[in-house]
TORLUMPA-962851 format. One line per 8 residues: number of its first residue (from 1); for each residue x, y, z of C-alpha. Coordinates in steps of 0.2 Angstrom, whole numbers. Example, Ala and Ser with C-alpha at 12.3 -4.5 7.8 and 13.67 -1.06 7.14 Angstrom:
2
1 = 62,-22,39 ~ 68,-5,36
This chain:
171
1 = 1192,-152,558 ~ 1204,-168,561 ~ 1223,-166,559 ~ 1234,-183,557 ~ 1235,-185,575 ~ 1217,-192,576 ~ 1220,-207,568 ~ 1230,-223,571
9 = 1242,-227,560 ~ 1232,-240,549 ~ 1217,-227,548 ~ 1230,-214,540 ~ 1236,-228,528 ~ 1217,-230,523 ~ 1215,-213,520 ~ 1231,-210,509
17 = 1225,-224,498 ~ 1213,-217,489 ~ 1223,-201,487 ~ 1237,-213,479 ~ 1226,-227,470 ~ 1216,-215,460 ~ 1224,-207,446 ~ 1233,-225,443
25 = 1218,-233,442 ~ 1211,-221,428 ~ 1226,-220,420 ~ 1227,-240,418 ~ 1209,-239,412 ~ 1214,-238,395 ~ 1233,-241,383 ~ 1233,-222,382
33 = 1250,-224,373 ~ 1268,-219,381 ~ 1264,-201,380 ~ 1247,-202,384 ~ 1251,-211,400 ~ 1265,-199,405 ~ 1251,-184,402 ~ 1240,-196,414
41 = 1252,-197,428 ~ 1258,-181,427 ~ 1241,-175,428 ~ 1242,-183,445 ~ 1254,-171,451 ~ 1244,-157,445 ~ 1228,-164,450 ~ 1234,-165,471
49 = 1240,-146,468 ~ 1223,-140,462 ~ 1214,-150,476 ~ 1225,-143,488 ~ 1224,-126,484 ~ 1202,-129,480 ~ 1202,-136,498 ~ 1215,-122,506
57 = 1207,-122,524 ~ 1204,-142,525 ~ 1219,-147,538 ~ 1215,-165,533 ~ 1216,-167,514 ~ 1231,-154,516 ~ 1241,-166,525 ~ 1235,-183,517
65 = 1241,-174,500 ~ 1259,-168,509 ~ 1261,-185,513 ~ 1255,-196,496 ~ 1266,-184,488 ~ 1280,-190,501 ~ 1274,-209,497 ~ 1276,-208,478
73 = 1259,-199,471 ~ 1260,-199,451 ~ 1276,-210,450 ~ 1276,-221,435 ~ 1274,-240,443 ~ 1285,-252,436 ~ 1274,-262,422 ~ 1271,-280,421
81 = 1268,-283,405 ~ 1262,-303,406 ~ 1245,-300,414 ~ 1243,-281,414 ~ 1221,-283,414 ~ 1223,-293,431 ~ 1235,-278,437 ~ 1223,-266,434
89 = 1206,-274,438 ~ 1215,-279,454 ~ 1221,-259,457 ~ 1203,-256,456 ~ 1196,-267,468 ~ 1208,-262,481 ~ 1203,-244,475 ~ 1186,-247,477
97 = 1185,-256,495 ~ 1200,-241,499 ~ 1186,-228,495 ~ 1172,-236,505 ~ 1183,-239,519 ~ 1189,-221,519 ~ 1172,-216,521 ~ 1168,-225,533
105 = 1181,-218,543 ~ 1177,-201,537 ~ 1159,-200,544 ~ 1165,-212,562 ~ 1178,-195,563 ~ 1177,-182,554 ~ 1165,-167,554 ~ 1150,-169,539
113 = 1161,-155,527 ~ 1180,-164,529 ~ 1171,-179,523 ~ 1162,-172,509 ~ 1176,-161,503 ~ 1188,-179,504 ~ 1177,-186,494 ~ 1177,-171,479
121 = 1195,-173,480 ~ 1197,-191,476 ~ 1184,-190,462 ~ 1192,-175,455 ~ 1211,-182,456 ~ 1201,-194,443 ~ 1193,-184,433 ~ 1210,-173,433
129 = 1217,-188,426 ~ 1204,-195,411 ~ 1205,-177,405 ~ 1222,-178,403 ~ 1226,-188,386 ~ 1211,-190,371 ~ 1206,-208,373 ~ 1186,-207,372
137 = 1179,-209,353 ~ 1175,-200,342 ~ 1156,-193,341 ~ 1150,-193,323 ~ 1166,-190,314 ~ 1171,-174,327 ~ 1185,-172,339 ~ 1190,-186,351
145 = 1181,-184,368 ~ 1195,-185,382 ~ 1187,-195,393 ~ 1186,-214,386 ~ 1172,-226,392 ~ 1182,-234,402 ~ 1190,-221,412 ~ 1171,-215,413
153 = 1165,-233,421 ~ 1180,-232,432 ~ 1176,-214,437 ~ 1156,-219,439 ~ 1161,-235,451 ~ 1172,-222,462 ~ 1159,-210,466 ~ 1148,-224,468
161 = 1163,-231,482 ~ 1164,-214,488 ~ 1144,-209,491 ~ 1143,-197,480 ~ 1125,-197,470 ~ 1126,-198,451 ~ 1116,-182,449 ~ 1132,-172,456
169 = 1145,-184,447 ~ 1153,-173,433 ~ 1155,-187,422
């Protein structure tokens, strides 16, 4: 296992971002309404908890999640209303080049299992995310699915960024 100390500075910056880039990026996906986005940033909160209780032993993720929660994980961002589709397609290209960067990093570094389990824990601060607030269609009149299309494409390009094959994507 790797612990803070070996990485530089710039390399633990790269590594907190997707941590922190995630859940916004999902969230600004789609207008989930004011309460439907307060669900989706909350759920970030509540999405780092489960990942760092899911990934107890991983010294790594412990600390990148102590610390993101330090540098503002889940905190509204103030909205500029002009332009908000250049805000969010640039939030996800900086997510995405964040991601393949990370991993990068991860497999130069990091034992075969941190990098793997960093991985599930960005993609699953996502999905944590889309579930939280009904923005997907409906399907042949029924309930709405919670997960939109959108957030679902977002999600698909971040495991993509990430290296993780479709077949063990659970979107």
């Amino acid at each position: 296992m790797t612990t803070k100390a070996d990485y530089t500075p710039q390399e633990w910056e790269l590594l907190q971002k997707p941590l922190l880039m995630v859940g916004p990026a999902v969230a600004e996906a789609v207008d989930s309404g004011a309460l439907g986005t307060v669900l989706e940033y909350g759920a970030i909160l509540d999405a780092a908890i489960t990942v760092r209780n899911q990934y107890a032993s991983n010294v790594l993720l412990q600390a990148l999640l102590r610390d993101a929660q330090l540098h503002g994980l889940g905190r509204l961002p103030d909205r500029q209303k002009e332009q908000p589709g250049v805000n969010f397609q640039h939030l996800k290209t900086e997510l995405l080049s964040s991601c393949r960067g990370a991993v990068d990093l991860l497999h130069a570094k990091a034992p075969r299992q941190e990098a793997m389990e960093y991985t599930y824990a960005v993609l699953n601060i996502g999905i944590h995310v889309a579930n939280a607030a009904r923005d997907g269609e409906s399907v042949a009149g029924g309930p709405r699915q919670r997960i939109s299309e959108a957030e679902a494409a977002v999600l698909r390009e971040v495991s993509e960024a990430l290296g993780i094959s479709e077949s063990s994507t659970p979107v």
